[in-house]
N, C-alpha and C positions, 0 to 999 in steps of 0.2 A: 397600525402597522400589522400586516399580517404576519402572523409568527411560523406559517410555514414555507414564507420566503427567506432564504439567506440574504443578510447583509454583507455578506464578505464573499469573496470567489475560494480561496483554499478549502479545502472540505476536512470535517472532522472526522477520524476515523475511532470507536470506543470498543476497547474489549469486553465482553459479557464473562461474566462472573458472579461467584455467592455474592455479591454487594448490590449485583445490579443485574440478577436476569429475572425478575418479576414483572409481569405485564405493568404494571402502575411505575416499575421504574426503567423501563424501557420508552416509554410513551414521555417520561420527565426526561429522558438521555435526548433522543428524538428533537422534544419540543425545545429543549438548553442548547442545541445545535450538534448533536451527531447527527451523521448524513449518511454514513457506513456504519454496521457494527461487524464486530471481528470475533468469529471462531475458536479458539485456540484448544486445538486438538490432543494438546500434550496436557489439558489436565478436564475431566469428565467424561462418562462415559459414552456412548453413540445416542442411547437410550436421552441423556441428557442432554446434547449436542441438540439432538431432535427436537427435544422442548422447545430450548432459546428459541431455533429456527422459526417452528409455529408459532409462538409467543410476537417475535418478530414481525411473521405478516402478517396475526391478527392486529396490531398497531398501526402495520402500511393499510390491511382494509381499515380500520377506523378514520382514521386520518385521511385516504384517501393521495398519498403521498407515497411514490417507489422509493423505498428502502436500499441500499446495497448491504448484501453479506458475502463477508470474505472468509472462508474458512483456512486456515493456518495450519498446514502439517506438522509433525515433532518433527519428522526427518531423523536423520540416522544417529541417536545422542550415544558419546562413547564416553563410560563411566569405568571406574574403578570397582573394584569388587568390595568385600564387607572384611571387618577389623574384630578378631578375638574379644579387644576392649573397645569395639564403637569408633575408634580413632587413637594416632600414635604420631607422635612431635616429628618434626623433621629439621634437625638443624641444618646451617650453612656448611657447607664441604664433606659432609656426611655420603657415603655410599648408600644406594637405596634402590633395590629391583623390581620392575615388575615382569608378570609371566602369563603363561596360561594355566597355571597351575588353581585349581577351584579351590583351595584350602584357605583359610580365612588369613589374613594379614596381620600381620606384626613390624614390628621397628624395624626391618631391615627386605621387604618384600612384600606385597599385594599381587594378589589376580589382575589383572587387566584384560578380562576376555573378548579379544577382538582380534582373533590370528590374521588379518589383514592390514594393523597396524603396525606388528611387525615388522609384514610381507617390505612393508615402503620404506620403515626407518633405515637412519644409517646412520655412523657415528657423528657427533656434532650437531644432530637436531636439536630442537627444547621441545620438553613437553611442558605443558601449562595444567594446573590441577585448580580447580576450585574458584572459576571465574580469574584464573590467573593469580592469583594470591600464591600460589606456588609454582615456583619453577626448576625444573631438574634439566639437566644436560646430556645425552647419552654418550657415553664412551665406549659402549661396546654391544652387540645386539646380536640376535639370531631370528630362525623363525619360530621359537617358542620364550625369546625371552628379550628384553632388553636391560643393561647396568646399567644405573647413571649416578651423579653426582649432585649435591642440594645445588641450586644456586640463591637460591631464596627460597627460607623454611618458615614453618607454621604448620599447624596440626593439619593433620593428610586425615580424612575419615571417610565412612560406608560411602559408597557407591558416588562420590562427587566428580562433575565433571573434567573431562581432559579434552584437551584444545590441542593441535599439531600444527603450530604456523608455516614450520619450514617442510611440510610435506603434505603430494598432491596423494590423498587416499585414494586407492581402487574401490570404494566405496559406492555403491549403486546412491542417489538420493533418496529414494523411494526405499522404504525397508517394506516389513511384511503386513506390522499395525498400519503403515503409512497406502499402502494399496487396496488396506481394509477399508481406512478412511476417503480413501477416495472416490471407490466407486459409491461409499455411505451416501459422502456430502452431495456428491454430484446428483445421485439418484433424488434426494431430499428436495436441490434446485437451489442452490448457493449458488452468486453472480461470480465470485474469485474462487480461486484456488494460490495460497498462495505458498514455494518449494522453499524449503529450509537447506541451509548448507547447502546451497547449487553452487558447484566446483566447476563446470563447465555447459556448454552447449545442449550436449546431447542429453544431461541430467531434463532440460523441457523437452526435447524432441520427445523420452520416454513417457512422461506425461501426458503430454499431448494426445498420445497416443492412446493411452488408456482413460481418457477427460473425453475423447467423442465428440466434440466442440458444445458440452455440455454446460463448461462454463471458461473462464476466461484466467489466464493464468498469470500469478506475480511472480517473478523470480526474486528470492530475497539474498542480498549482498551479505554476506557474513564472516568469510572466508577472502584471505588473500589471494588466492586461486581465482575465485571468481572476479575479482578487479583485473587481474592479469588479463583473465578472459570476458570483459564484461562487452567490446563491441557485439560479440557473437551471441553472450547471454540474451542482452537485450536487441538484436535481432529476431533472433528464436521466441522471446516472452512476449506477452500482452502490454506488460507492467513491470516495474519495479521496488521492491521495498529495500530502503537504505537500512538494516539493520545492526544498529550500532553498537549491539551487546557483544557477541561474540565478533564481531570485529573486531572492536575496541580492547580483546580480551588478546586476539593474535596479529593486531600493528599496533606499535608507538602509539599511545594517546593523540601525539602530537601530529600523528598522521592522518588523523578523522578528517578535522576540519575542509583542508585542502581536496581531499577524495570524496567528501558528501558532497563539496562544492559542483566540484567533476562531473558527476555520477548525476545529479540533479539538471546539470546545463547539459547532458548529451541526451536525455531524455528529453528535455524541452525541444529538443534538437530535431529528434526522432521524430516525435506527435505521441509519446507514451509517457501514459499516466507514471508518478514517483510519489512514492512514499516517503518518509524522515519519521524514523521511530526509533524505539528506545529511551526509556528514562528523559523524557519531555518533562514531565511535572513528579517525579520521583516521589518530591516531599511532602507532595499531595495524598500519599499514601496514606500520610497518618494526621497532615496538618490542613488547613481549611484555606490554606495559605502560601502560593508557593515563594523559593527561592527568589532573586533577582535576576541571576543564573539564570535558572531555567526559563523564566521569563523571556531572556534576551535568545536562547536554545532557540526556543518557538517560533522569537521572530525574525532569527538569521534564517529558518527554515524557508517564512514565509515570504523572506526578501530576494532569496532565491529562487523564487517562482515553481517550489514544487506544488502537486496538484493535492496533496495530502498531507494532516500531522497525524501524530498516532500514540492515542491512549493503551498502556496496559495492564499494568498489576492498578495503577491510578482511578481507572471505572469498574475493572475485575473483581481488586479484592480489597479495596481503600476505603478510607471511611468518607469519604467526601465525595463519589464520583458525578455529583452531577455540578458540584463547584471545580469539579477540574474540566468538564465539557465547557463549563461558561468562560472560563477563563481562558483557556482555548480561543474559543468566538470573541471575545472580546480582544484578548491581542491581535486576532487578525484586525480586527474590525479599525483598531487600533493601527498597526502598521498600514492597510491598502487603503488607509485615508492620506496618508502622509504623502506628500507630495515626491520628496524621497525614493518611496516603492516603486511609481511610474516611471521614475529617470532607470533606476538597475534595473527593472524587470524591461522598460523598451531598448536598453543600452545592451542588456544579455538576447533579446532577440539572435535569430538565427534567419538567412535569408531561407525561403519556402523551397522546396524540391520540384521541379520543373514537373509540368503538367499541368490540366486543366482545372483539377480538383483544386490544388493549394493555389493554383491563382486566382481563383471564384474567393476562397476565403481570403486571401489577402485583401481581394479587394471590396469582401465586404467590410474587416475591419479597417480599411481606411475611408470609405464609403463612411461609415460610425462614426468615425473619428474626424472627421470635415463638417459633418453636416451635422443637422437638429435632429440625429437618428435615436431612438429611445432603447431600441434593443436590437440585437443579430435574431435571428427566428430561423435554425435550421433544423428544418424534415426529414429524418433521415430512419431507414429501415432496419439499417445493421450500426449505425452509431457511428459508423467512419466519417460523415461530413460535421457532426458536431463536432469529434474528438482533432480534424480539424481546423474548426473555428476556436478550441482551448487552447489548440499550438500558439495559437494568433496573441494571445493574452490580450485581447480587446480592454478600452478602457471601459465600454459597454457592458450590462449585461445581456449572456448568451443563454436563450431557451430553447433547447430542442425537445424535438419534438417529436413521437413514435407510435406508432399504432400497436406497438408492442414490450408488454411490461418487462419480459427479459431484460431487451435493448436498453432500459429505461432506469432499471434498477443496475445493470453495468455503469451509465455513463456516471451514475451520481458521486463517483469515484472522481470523476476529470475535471478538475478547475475550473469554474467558472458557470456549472450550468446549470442550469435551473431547468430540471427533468418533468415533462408533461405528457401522459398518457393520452392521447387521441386517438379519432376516428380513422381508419384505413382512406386512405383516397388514392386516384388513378390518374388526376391531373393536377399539373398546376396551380394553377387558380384555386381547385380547392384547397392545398395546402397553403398558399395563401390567407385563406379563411381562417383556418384553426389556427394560424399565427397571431391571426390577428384577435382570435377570442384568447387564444390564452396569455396574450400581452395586455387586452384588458382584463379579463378576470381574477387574474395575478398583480393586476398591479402596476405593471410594468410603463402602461402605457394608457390615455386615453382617446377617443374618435378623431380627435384634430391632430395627433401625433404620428409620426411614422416612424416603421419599423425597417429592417432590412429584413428579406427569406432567400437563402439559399434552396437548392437541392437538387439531387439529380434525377434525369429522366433519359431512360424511361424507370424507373420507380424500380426499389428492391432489387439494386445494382451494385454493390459497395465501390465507394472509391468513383461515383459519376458525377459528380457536384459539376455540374454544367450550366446551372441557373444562375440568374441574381435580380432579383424587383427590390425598389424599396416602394412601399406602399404604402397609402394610409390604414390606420386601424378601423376603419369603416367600411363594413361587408358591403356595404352600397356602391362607397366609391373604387372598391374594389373589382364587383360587376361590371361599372359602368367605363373604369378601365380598361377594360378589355385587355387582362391576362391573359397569358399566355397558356395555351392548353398541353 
C-alpha cells in the first residue's frame, strides 16, 4: 500500500510545535497521515515560524507530495492586567471593578486595558475571565470603567483572558502583531491564512485586501457575532474553521453541538472547505491514549462530512503527537468504512447551483457511482473544478490534478483529494493523459480500468468545467479514441 495515498477522504490538519517541528518529526506527522500542518502564530517567533515553514517544504521536496500550511493569526486577544500578589479570590456576590487605570490589581479592581471594551458595554452584559471559569455581571459602566458583581468566583490572576458574549466589539480583527504576521506569512508562501475572532464580514473583506490573493483565507467561528452573521462570513471567506474553544467559552456548552452541525452542512452547501477543531483528542496531550469521548468528538465530525479535523496543543506541545495523527486516520478510516457514513453523508447532500460547472460534476459523481468508474480525475488550473467535485462527496476517489504547486498544496485542505502535480497542457486529450498516469501511478487504477476527467476549456478559466470523458487508463486507447481537443 502506498503510504503516501490516503485511505480516508477527511484530511488531517496538525499544529507544529516544541514536540513536533523537527524535520524527522515532520516527515513521521506527514507519513502517520497529516495532510495540513498549522501555524499558530500566537506562540513563536517570525524567525521561528520561518523554520517550520522551510522545514516543511523540504519534507513536501523529499516526498515529493504538496503539503498544505495554514498559518493561524492571534487576532485581537483581550486580557486583564497584572495583580500586586500574581492573583486575588473572587467570591460569589462580591463587587469587583475593572478600569483603565495601569496600577497593578487588588481584591477589589484590575486594569483591563482596552478603552474600546468599555466604549460597547452596557449594564447587564457578562464578562467571562479565564476560559470562562469566571463570570461577573456589569451593573454600571463608563468609558474609563466598568462595576460588576461575581456571579461565579475563583482566583482572577496576571493578564488572563476575557470573553464578551453579549457584546459586538468595535474591534478591527487584525491588530498590529496580526498585519505584522501577515504580510510575514504570505510573503513566506503559506496556502491559508486563517482570522481569529471574525465578528463580521468586512473583518475578510479587510484581509483580503491586504493577502493580495497570495493565499487563501479561513474565517474562524469563535464568537457569537460571527454565527449571527455567518451567511455573509462565509460568503466573503475561502474556508471555515469551527473553533470550539472560545465559542464554547461564550455559548451554552449545549449550544455547540447543534451550531457545529449547522455551520458544517451550510459549508458543504456552499462548495467550501470546514474545519472542526478544538480539543479533538485533549487527553492525548499527556496520555498515548485517548478518551472515548473524544473518540466519538472525531467521528461526529467526520459523519458530518466536514473536509477537515484539527490537531493542537495534541501535535504542538503533547507528548504523543504522532499517536494522535494515527488515531485521527484511523477513526476516519474507521467511520468512511461504515456503511452508516454514506447514508448521512448522501442524505445531507444539498442539490448543486444551477450552471454548467456543478452539473459536469454532478454528473460525473453519478457517472462514478453507476458504473465500474475507478476514480473522478479533475484538471483544474485554480482548483475550482476539484473543490467542486469535494461538494459532490463521491463514493469514489477524487484526484486533481494541476500544473501548479500553489493550487495543489491549497486543495489538500478539500475532502476527498488526492493532490497531483503535472504537466501544463493546452488540450484535452492531454489532460486526459496525465489522468490517466497519475490514476495508475498512484494506484488508483490500472490499463483495463476507467476513470472519469472533468475540466474546463478553454484552460485557466475558474469556474469552466464544461467537459466530461470517462476513459480508459490507457494512453493508447486513449489516442485512438479520439478525444476531444
Amino acid at each position: 500500500m502506498n503510504p503516501l495515498r490516503r485511505q480516508r477522504k477527511v484530511k488531517i490538519v496538525a499544529t507544529l510545535g516544541p514536540a513536533s517541528e523537527s524535520v524527522d518529526m515532520i516527515r513521521r506527522l506527514f507519513l502517520a497521515g497529516a495532510d495540513v500542518f498549522r501555524l499558530n502564530m500566537s506562540h513563536g517567533s517570525q524567525a521561528e515560524i520561518a523554520e517550520r515553514h522551510a522545514r516543511i517544504r523540504s519534507v513536501e521536496a523529499e516526498l515529493g507530495r504538496p503539503i498544505g500550511i495554514l498559518a493561524d493569526l492571534q487576532g485581537p486577544k483581550l486580557r486583564v492586567g497584572t495583580f500586586a500578589r500574581g492573583s486575588v479570590p473572587l467570591e460569589p456576590g462580591q463587587s469587583f471593578r475593572f478600569d483603565l487605570n495601569g496600577a497593578e490589581g487588588d481584591a477589589g479592581r484590575v486594569s483591563l486595558p482596552h478603552p474600546e471594551i468599555f466604549a460597547a458595554l452596557k449594564p447587564g452584559a457578562t464578562l467571562l475571565v479565564n476560559d470562562g471559569k469566571l463570570r461577573l455581571k456589569v451593573v454600571d459602566c463608563g468609558p474609563e470603567h466598568a462595576d460588576t458583581v461575581v456571579e461565579v468566583g475563583g482566583d482572577i490572576s496576571n493578564r488572563k483572558g476575557v470573553n464578551l458574549p453579549d457584546v459586538v466589539l468595535p474591534l478591527a480583527a487584525l491588530s498590529a502583531k496580526d498585519r505584522s504576521d501577515l504580510d510575514f506569512v504570505c510573503d513566506l508562501g503559506v496556502d491559508w491564512v486563517a482570522l481569529s475572532f471574525v465578528q463580521r464580514a468586512e473583518d475578510v473583506f479587510e484581509a483580503r485586501e491586504l493577502i493580495d490573493k497570495r493565499a487563501a483565507i479561513i474565517a474562524k467561528i469563535e464568537k457569537p457575532a460571527a454565527v449571527d452573521a455567518f451567511a455573509e462570513i462565509l460568503d466573503a471567506a475561502d474556508g471555515i474553521m469551527v473553533a470550539r474553544g472560545d465559542l464554547g467559552v461564550e455559548l451554552p456548552v449545549q449550544a455547540l453541538p447543534p451550531i457545529q452541525k449547522r455551520l458544517v452542512r451550510t459549508c458543504r452547501a456552499a462548495g467550501k472547505p470546514v474545519i472542526v477543531a478544538t480539543q479533538m483528542l485533549e487527553s492525548m496531550i499527556t496520555s498515548p491514549m485517548p478518551t472515548r469521548a473524544e473518540v466519538s468528538d472525531v467521528a461526529t465530525a467526520i459523519y458530518e462530512g466536514a473536509d477537515a479535523v484539527m490537531l493542537s496543543a495534541e501535535s504542538a506541545a503533547g507528548g504523543y503527537p504522532i499517536e494522535a495523527v494515527s488515531t485521527m486516520n484511523n477513526v476516519a478510516m474507521s467511520v468512511e468504512s461504515d456503511e452508516i457514513y454514506r447514508q448521512v453523508i448522501e442524505a445531507a447532500r444539498t442539490p448543486a447551483r444551477r450552471g454548467v460547472s456543478d452539473a459536469i460534476t454532478v454528473a460525473a459523481r453519478e457517472v462514478a457511482e453507476t458504473t465500474q468508474v475507478k476514480a473522478i480525475c479533475c484538471f483544474s488550473h485554480t482548483g475550482t473544478t476539484a473543490i467542486l467535485a469535494s461538494r459532490e462527496r463521491p463514493r469514489v476517489p477524487i484526484i486533481a490534478l494541476t500544473p501548479f504547486w500553489n493550487t495543489a498544496r491549497r486543495l489538500t485542505l478539500c475532502w476527498g483529494l488526492h493532490c497531483v502535480v503535472t504537466e501544463s497542457v493546452d488540450r484535452f486529450k492531454m489532460a486526459v493523459v496525465s489522468a490517466a498516469r497519475a490514476a495508475r501511478t498512484d494506484g488508483f487504477a490500472n490499463e483495463e480500468d476507467r476513470i472519469v476527467v472533468t475540466a474546463g476549456v478553454p484552460f485557466n478559466t475558474p469556474g469552466s468545467t464544461n467537459i466530461l470523458r470517462v476513459a480508459l487508463c490507457n494512453e493508447r486507447a486513449i489516442f485512438e479514441g479520439g478525444a476531444e481537443d
